[in-house]
Predicted model as a PDB file, atoms N, CA, C, CB and O in Angstrom, pLDDT in the B-factor column:
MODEL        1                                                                  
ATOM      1  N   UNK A   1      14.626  -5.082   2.943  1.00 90.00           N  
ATOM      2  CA  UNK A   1      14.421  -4.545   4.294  1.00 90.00           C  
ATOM      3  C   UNK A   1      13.389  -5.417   5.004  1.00 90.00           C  
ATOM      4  CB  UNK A   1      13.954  -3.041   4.250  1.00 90.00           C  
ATOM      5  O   UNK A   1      12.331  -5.720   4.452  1.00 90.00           O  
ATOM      6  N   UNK A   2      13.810  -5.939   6.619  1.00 94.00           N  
ATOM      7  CA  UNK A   2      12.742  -6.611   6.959  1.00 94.00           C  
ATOM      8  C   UNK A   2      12.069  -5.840   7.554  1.00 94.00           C  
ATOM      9  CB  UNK A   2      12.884  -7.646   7.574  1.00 94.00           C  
ATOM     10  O   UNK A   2      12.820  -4.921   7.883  1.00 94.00           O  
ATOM     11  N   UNK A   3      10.878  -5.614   7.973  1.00 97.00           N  
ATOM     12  CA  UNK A   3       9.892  -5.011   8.566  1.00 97.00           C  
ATOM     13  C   UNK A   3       9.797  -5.513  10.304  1.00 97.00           C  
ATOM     14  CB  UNK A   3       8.599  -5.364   7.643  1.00 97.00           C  
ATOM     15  O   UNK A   3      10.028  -6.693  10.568  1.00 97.00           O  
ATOM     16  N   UNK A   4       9.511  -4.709  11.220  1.00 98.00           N  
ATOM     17  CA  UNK A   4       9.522  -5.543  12.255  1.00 98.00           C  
ATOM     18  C   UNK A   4       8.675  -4.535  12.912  1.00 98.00           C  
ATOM     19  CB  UNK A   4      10.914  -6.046  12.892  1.00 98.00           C  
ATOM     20  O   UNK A   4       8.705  -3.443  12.344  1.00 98.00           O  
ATOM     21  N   UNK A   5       7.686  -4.630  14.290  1.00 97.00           N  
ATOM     22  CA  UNK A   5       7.127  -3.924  15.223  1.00 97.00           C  
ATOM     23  C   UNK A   5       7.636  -2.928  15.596  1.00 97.00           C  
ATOM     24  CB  UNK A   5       6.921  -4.459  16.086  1.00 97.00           C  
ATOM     25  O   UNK A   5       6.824  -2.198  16.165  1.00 97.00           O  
ATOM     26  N   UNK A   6       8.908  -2.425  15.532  1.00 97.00           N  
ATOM     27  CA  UNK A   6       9.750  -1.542  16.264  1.00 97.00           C  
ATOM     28  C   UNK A   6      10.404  -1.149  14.590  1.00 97.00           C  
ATOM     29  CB  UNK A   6      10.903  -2.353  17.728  1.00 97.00           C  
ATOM     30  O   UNK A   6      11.585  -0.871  14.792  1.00 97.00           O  
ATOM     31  N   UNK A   7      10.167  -1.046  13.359  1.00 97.00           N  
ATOM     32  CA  UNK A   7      10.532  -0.542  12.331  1.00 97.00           C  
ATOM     33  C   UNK A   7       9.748   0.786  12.322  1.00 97.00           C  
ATOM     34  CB  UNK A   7      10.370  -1.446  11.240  1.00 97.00           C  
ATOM     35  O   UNK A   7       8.517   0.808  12.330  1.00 97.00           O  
ATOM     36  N   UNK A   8      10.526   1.902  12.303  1.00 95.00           N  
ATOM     37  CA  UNK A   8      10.333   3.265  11.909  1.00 95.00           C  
ATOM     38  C   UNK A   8       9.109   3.841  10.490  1.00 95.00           C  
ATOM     39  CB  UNK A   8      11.881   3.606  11.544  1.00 95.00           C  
ATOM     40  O   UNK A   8       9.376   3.790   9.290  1.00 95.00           O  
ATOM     41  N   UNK A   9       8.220   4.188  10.905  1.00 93.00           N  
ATOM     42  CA  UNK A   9       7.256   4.571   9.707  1.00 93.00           C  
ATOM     43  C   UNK A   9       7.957   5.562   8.757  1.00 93.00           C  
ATOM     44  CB  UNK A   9       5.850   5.275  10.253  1.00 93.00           C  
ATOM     45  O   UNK A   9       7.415   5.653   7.655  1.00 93.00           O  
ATOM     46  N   UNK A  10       9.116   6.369   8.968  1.00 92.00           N  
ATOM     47  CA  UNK A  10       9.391   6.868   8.215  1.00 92.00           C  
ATOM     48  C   UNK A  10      10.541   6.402   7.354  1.00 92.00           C  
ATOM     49  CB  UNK A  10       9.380   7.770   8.663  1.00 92.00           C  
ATOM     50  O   UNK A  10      10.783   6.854   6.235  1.00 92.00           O  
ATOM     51  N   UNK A  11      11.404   5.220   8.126  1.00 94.00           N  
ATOM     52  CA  UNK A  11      12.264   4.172   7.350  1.00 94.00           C  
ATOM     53  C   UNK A  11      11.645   3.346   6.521  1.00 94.00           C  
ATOM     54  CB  UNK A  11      12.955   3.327   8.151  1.00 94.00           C  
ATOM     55  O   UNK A  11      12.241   2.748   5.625  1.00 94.00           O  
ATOM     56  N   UNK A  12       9.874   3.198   6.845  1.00 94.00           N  
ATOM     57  CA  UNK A  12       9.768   1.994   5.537  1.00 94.00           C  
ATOM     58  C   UNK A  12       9.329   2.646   4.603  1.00 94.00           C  
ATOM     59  CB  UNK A  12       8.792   0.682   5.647  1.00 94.00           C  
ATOM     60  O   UNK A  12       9.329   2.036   3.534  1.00 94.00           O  
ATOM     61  N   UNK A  13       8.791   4.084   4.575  1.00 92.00           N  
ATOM     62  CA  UNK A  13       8.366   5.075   3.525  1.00 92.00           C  
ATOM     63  C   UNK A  13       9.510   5.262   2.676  1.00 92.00           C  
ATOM     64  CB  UNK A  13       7.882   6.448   4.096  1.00 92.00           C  
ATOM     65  O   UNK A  13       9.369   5.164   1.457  1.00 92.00           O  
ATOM     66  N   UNK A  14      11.063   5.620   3.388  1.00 92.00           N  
ATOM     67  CA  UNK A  14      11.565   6.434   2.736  1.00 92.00           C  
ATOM     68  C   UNK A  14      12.126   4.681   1.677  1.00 92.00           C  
ATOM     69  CB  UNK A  14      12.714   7.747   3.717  1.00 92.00           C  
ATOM     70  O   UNK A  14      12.399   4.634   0.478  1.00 92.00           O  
ATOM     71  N   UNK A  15      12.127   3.688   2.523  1.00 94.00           N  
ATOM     72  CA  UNK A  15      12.863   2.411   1.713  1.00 94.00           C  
ATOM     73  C   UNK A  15      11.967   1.808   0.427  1.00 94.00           C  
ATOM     74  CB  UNK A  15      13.092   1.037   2.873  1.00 94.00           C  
ATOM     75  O   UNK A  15      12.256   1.030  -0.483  1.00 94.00           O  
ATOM     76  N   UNK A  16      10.633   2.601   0.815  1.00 94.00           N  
ATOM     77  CA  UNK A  16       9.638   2.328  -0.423  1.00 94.00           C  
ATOM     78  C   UNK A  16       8.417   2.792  -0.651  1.00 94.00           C  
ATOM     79  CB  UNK A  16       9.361   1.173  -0.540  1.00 94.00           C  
ATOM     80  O   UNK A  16       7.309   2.268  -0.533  1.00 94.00           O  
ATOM     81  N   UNK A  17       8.792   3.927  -1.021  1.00 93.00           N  
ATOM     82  CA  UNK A  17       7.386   5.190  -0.807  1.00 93.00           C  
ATOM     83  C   UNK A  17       5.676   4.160  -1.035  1.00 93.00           C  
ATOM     84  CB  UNK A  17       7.552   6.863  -2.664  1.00 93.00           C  
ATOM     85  O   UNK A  17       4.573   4.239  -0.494  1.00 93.00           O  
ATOM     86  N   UNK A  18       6.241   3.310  -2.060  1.00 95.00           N  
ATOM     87  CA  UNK A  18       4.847   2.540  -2.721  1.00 95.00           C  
ATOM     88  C   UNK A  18       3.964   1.926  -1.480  1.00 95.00           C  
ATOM     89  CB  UNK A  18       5.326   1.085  -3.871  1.00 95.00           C  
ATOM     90  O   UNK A  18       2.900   1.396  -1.801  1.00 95.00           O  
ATOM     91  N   UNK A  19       4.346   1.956   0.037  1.00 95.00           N  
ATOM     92  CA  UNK A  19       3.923   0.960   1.056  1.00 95.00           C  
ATOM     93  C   UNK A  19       3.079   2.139   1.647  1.00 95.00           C  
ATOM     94  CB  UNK A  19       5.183   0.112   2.096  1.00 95.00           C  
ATOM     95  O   UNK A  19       2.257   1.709   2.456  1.00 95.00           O  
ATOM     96  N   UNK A  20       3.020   4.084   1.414  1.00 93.00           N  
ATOM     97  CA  UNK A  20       1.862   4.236   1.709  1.00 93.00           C  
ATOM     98  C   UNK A  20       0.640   3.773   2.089  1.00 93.00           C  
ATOM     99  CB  UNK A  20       1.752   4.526   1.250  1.00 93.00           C  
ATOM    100  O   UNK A  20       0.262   3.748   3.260  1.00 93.00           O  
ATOM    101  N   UNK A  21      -0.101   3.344   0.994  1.00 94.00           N  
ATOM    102  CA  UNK A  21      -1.383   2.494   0.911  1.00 94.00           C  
ATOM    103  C   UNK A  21      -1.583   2.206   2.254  1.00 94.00           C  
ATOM    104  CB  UNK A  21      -1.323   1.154   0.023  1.00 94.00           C  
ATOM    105  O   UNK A  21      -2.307   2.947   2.918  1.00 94.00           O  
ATOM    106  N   UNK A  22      -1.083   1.300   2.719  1.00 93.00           N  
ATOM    107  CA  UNK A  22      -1.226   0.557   3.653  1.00 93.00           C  
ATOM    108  C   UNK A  22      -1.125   1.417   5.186  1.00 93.00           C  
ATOM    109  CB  UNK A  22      -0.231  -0.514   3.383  1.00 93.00           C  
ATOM    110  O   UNK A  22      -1.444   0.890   6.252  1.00 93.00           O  
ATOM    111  N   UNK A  23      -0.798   2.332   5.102  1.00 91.00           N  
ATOM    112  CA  UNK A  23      -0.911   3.251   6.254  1.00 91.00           C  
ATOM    113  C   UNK A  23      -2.122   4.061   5.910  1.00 91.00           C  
ATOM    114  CB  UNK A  23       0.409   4.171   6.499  1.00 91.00           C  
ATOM    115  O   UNK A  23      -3.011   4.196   6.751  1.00 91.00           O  
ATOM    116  N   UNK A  24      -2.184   4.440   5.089  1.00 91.00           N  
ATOM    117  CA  UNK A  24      -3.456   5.364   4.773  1.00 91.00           C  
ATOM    118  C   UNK A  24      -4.973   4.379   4.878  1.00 91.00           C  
ATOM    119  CB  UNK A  24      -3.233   6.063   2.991  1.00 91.00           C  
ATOM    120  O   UNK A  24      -6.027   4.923   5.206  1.00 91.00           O  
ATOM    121  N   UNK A  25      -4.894   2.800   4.532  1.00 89.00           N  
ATOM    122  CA  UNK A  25      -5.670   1.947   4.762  1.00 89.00           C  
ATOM    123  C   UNK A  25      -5.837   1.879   6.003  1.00 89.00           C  
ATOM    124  CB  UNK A  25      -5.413   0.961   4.275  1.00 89.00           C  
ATOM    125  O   UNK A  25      -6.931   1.334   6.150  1.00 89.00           O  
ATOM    126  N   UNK A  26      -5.371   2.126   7.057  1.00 85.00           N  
ATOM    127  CA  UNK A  26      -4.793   1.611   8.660  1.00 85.00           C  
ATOM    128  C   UNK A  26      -5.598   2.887   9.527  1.00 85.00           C  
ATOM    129  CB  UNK A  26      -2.576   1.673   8.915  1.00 85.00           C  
ATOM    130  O   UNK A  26      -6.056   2.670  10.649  1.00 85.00           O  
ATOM    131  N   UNK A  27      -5.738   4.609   8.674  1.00 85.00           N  
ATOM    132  CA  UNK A  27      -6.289   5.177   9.113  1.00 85.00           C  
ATOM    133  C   UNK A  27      -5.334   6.668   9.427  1.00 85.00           C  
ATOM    134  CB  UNK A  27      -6.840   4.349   9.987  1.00 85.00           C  
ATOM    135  O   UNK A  27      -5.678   7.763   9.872  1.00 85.00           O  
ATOM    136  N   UNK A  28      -4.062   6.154   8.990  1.00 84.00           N  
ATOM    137  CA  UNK A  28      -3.025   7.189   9.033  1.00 84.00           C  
ATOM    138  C   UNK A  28      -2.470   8.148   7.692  1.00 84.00           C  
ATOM    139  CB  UNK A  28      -1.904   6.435   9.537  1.00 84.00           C  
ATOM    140  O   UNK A  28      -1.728   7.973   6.726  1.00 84.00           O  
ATOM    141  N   UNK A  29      -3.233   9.168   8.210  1.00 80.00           N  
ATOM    142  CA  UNK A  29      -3.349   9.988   6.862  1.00 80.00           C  
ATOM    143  C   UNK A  29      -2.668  11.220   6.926  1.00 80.00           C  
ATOM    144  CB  UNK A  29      -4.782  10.318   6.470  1.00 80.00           C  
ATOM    145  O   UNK A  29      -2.996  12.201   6.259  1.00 80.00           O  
ATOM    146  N   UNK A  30      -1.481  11.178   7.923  1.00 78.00           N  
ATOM    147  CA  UNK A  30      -0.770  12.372   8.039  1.00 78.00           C  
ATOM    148  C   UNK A  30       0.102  12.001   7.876  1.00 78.00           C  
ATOM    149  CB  UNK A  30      -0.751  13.124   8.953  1.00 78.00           C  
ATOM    150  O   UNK A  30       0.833  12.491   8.737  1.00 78.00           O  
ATOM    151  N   UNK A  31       0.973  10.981   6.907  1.00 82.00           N  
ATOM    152  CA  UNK A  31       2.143  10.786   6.443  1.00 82.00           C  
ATOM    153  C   UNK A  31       2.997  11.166   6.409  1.00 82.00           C  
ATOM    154  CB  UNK A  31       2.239  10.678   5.843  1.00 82.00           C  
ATOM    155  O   UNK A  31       3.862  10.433   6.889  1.00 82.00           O  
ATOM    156  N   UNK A  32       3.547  12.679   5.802  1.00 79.00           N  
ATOM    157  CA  UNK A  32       4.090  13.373   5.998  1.00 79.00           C  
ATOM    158  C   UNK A  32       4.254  14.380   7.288  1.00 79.00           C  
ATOM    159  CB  UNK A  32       3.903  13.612   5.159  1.00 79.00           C  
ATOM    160  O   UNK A  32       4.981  15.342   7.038  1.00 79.00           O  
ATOM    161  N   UNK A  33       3.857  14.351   8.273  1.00 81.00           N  
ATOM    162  CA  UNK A  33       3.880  14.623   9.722  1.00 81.00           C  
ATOM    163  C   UNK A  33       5.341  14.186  10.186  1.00 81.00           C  
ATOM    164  CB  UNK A  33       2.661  13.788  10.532  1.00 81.00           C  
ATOM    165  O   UNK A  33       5.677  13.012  10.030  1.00 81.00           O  
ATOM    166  N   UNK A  34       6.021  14.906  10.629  1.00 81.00           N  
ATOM    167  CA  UNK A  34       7.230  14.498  10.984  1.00 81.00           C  
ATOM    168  C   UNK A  34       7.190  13.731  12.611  1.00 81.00           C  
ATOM    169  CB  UNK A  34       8.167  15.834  10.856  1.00 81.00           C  
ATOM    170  O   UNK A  34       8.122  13.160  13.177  1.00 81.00           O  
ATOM    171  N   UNK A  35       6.070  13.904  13.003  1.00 80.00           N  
ATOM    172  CA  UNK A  35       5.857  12.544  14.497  1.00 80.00           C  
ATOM    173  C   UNK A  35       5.679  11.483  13.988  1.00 80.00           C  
ATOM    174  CB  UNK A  35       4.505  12.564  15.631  1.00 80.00           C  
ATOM    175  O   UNK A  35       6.279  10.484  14.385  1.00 80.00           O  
ATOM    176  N   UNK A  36       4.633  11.452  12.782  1.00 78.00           N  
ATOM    177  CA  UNK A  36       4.003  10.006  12.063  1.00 78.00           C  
ATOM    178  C   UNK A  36       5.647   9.343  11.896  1.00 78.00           C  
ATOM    179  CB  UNK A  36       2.893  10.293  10.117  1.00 78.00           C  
ATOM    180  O   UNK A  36       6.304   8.579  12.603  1.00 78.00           O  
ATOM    181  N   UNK A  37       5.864   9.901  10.872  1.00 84.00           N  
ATOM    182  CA  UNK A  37       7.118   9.790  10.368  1.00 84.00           C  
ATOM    183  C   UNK A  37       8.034   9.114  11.152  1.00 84.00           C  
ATOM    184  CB  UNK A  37       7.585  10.935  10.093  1.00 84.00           C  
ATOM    185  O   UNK A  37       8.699   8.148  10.777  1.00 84.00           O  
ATOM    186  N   UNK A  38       8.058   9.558  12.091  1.00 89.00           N  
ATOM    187  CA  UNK A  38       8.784   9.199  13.447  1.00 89.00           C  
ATOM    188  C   UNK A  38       8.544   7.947  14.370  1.00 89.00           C  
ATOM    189  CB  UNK A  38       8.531  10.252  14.297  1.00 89.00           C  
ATOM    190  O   UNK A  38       9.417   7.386  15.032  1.00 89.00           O  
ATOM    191  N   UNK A  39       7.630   7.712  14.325  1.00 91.00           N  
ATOM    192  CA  UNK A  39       6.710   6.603  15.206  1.00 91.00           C  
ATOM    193  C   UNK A  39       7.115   4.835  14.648  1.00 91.00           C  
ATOM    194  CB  UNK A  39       4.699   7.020  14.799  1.00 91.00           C  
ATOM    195  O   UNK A  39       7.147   4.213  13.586  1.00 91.00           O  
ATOM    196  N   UNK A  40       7.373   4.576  16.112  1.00 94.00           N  
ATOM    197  CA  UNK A  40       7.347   2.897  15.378  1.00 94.00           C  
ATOM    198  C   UNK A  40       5.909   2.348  14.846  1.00 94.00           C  
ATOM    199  CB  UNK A  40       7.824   1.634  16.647  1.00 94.00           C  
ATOM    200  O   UNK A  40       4.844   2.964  14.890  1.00 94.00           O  
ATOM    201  N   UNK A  41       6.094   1.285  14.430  1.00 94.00           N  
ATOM    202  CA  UNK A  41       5.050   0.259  13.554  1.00 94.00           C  
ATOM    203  C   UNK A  41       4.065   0.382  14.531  1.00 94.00           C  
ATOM    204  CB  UNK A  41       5.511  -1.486  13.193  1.00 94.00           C  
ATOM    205  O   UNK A  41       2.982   0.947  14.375  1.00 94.00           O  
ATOM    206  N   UNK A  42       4.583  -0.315  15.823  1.00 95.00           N  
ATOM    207  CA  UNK A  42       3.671  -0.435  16.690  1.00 95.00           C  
ATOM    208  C   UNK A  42       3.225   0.165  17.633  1.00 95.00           C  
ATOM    209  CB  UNK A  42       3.764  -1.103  17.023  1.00 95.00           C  
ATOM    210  O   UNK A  42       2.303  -0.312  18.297  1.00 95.00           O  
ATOM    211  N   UNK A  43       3.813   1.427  17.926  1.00 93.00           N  
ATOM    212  CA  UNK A  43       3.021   2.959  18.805  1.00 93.00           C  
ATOM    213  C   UNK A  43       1.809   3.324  17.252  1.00 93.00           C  
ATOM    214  CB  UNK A  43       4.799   4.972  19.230  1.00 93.00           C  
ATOM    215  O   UNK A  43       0.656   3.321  17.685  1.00 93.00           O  
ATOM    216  N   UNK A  44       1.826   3.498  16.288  1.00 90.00           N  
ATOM    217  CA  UNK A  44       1.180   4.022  14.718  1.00 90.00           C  
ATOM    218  C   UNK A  44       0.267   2.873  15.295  1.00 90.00           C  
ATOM    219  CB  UNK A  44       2.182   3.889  12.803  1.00 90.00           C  
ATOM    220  O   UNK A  44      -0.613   3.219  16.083  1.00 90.00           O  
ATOM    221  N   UNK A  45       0.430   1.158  14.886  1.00 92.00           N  
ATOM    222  CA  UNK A  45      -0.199   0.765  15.558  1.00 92.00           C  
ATOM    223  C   UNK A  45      -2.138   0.323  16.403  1.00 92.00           C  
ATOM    224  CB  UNK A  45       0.512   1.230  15.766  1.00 92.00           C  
ATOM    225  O   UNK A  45      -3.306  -0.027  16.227  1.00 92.00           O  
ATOM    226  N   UNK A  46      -0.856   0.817  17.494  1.00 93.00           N  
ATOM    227  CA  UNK A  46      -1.827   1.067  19.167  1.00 93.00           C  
ATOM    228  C   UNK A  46      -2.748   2.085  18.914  1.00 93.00           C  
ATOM    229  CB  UNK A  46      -0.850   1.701  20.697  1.00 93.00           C  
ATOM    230  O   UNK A  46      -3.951   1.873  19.067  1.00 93.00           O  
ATOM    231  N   UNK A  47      -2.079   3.777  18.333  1.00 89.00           N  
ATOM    232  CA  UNK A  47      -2.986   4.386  18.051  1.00 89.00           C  
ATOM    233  C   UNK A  47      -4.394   4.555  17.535  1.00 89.00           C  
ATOM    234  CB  UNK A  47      -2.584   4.682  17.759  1.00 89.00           C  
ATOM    235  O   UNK A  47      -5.510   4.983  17.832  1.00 89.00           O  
ATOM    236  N   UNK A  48      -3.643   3.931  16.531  1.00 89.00           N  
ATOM    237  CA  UNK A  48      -4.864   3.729  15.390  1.00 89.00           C  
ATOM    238  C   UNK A  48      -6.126   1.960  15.163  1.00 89.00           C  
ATOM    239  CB  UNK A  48      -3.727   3.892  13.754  1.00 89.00           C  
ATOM    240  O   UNK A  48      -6.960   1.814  14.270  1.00 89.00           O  
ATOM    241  N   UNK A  49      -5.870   1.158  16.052  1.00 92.00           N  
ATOM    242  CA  UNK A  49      -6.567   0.407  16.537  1.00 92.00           C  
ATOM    243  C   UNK A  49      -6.584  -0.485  15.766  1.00 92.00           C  
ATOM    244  CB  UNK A  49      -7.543   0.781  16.875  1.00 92.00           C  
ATOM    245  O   UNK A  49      -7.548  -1.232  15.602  1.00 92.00           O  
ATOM    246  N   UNK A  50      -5.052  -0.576  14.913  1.00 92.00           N  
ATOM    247  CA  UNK A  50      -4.436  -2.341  14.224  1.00 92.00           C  
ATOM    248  C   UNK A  50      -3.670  -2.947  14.526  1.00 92.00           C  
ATOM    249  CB  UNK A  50      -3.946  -2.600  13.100  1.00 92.00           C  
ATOM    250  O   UNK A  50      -2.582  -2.702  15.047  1.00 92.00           O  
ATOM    251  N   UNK A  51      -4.155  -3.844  14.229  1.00 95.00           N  
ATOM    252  CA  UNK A  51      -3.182  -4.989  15.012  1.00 95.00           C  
ATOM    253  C   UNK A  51      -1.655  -4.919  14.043  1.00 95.00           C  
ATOM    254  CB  UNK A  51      -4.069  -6.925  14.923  1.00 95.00           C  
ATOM    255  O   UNK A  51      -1.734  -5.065  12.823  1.00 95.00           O  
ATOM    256  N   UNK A  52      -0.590  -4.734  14.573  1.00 96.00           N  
ATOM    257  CA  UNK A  52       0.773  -5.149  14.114  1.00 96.00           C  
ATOM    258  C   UNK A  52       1.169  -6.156  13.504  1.00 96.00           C  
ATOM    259  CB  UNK A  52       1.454  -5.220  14.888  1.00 96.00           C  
ATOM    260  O   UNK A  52       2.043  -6.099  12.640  1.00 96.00           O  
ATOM    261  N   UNK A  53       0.731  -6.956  13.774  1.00 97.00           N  
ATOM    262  CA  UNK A  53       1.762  -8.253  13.316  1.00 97.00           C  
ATOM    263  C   UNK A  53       0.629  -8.457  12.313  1.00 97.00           C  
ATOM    264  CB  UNK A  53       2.256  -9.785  14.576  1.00 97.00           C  
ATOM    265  O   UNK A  53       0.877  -9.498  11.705  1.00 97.00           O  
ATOM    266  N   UNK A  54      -0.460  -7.933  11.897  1.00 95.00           N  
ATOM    267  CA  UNK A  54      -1.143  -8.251  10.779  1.00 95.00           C  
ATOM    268  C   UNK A  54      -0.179  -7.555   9.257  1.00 95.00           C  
ATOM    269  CB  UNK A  54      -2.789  -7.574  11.065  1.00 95.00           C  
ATOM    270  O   UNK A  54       0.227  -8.104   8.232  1.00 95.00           O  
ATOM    271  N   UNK A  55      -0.067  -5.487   9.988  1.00 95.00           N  
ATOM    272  CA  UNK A  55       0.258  -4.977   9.354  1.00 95.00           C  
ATOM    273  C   UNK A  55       1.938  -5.073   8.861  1.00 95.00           C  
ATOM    274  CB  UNK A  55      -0.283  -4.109   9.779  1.00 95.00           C  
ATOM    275  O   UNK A  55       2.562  -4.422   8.024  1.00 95.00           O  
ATOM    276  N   UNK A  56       2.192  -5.763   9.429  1.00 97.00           N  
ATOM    277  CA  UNK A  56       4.022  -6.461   9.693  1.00 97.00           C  
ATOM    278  C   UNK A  56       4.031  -7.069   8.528  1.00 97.00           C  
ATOM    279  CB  UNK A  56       4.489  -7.773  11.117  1.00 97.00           C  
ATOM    280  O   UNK A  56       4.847  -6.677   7.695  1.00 97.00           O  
ATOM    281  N   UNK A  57       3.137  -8.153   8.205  1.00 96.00           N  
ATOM    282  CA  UNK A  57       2.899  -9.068   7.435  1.00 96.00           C  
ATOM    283  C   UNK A  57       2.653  -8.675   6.412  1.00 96.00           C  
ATOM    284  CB  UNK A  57       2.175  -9.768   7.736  1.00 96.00           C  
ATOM    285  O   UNK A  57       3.520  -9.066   5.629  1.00 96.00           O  
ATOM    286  N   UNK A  58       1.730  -7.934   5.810  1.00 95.00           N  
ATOM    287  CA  UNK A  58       1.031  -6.939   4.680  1.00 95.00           C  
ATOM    288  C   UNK A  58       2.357  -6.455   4.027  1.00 95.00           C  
ATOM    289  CB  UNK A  58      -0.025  -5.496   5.356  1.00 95.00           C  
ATOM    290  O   UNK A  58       2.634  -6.630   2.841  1.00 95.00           O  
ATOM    291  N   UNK A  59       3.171  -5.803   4.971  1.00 97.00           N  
ATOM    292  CA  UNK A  59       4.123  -4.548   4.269  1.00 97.00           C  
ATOM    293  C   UNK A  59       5.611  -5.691   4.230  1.00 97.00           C  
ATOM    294  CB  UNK A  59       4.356  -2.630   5.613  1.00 97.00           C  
ATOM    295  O   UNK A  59       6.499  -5.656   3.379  1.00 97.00           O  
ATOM    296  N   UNK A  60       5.541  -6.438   5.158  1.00 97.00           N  
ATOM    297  CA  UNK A  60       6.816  -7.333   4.333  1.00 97.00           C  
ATOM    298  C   UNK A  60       6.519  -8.652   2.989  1.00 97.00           C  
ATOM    299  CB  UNK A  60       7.635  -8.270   5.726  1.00 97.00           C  
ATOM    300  O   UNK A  60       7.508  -9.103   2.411  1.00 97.00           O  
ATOM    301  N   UNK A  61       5.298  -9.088   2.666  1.00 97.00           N  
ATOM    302  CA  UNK A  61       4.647  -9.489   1.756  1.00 97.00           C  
ATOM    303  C   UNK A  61       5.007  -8.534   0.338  1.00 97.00           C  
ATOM    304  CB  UNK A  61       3.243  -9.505   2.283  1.00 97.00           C  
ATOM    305  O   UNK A  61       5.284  -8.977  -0.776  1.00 97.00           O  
ATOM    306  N   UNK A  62       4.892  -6.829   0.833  1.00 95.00           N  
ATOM    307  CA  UNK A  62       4.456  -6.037  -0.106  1.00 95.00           C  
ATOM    308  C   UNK A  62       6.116  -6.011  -0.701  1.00 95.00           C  
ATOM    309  CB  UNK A  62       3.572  -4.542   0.456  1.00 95.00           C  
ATOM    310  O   UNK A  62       6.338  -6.114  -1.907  1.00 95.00           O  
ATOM    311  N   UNK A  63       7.279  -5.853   0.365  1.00 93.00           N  
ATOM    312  CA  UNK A  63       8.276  -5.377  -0.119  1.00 93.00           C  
ATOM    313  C   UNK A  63       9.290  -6.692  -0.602  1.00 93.00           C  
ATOM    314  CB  UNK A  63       8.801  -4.390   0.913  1.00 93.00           C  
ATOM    315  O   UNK A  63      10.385  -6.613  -1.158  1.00 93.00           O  
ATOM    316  N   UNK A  64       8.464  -8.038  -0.155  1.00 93.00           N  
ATOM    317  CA  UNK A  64       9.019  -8.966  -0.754  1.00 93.00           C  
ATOM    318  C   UNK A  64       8.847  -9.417  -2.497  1.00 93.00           C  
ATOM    319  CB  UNK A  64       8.642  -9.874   0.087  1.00 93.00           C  
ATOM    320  O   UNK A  64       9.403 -10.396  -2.996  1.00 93.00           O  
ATOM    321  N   UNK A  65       8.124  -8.639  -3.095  1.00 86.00           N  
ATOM    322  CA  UNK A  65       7.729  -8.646  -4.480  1.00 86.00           C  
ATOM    323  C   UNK A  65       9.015  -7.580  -4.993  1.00 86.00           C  
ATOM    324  CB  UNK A  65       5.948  -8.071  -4.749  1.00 86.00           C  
ATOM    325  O   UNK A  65       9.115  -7.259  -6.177  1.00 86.00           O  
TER     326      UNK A  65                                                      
ENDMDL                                                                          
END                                                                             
């Protein structure tokens, strides 16, 4: 799965629960929230005051192993 700015937080959970971490690192700790859940990469993001294309990088790194 590639990861992209506009990839669904709850599509890359459900494609690999293990990429948690990295949202909960980011400051997003309502995971299971069915808005979180819902939210692209980059509205989750804006919110939470990270940069995207860092966290883009991180989680397609992560799912490229």
């Amino acid at each position: 799965m590639e990861i992209t700015k506009n990839t669904i937080i709850g599509d890359i959970l459900d494609a690999d629960p293990s990429t948690a971490p990295y949202f909960l690192e980011m400051g997003m700790h309502c995971l299971g929230c069915p808005s979180a859940r819902g939210e692209s990469l980059a509205d989750a993001c804006a919110v939470h005051g990270v940069d995207a294309d860092v966290l883009v990088e991180k989680l397609n790194a992560h799912m490229a192993k």
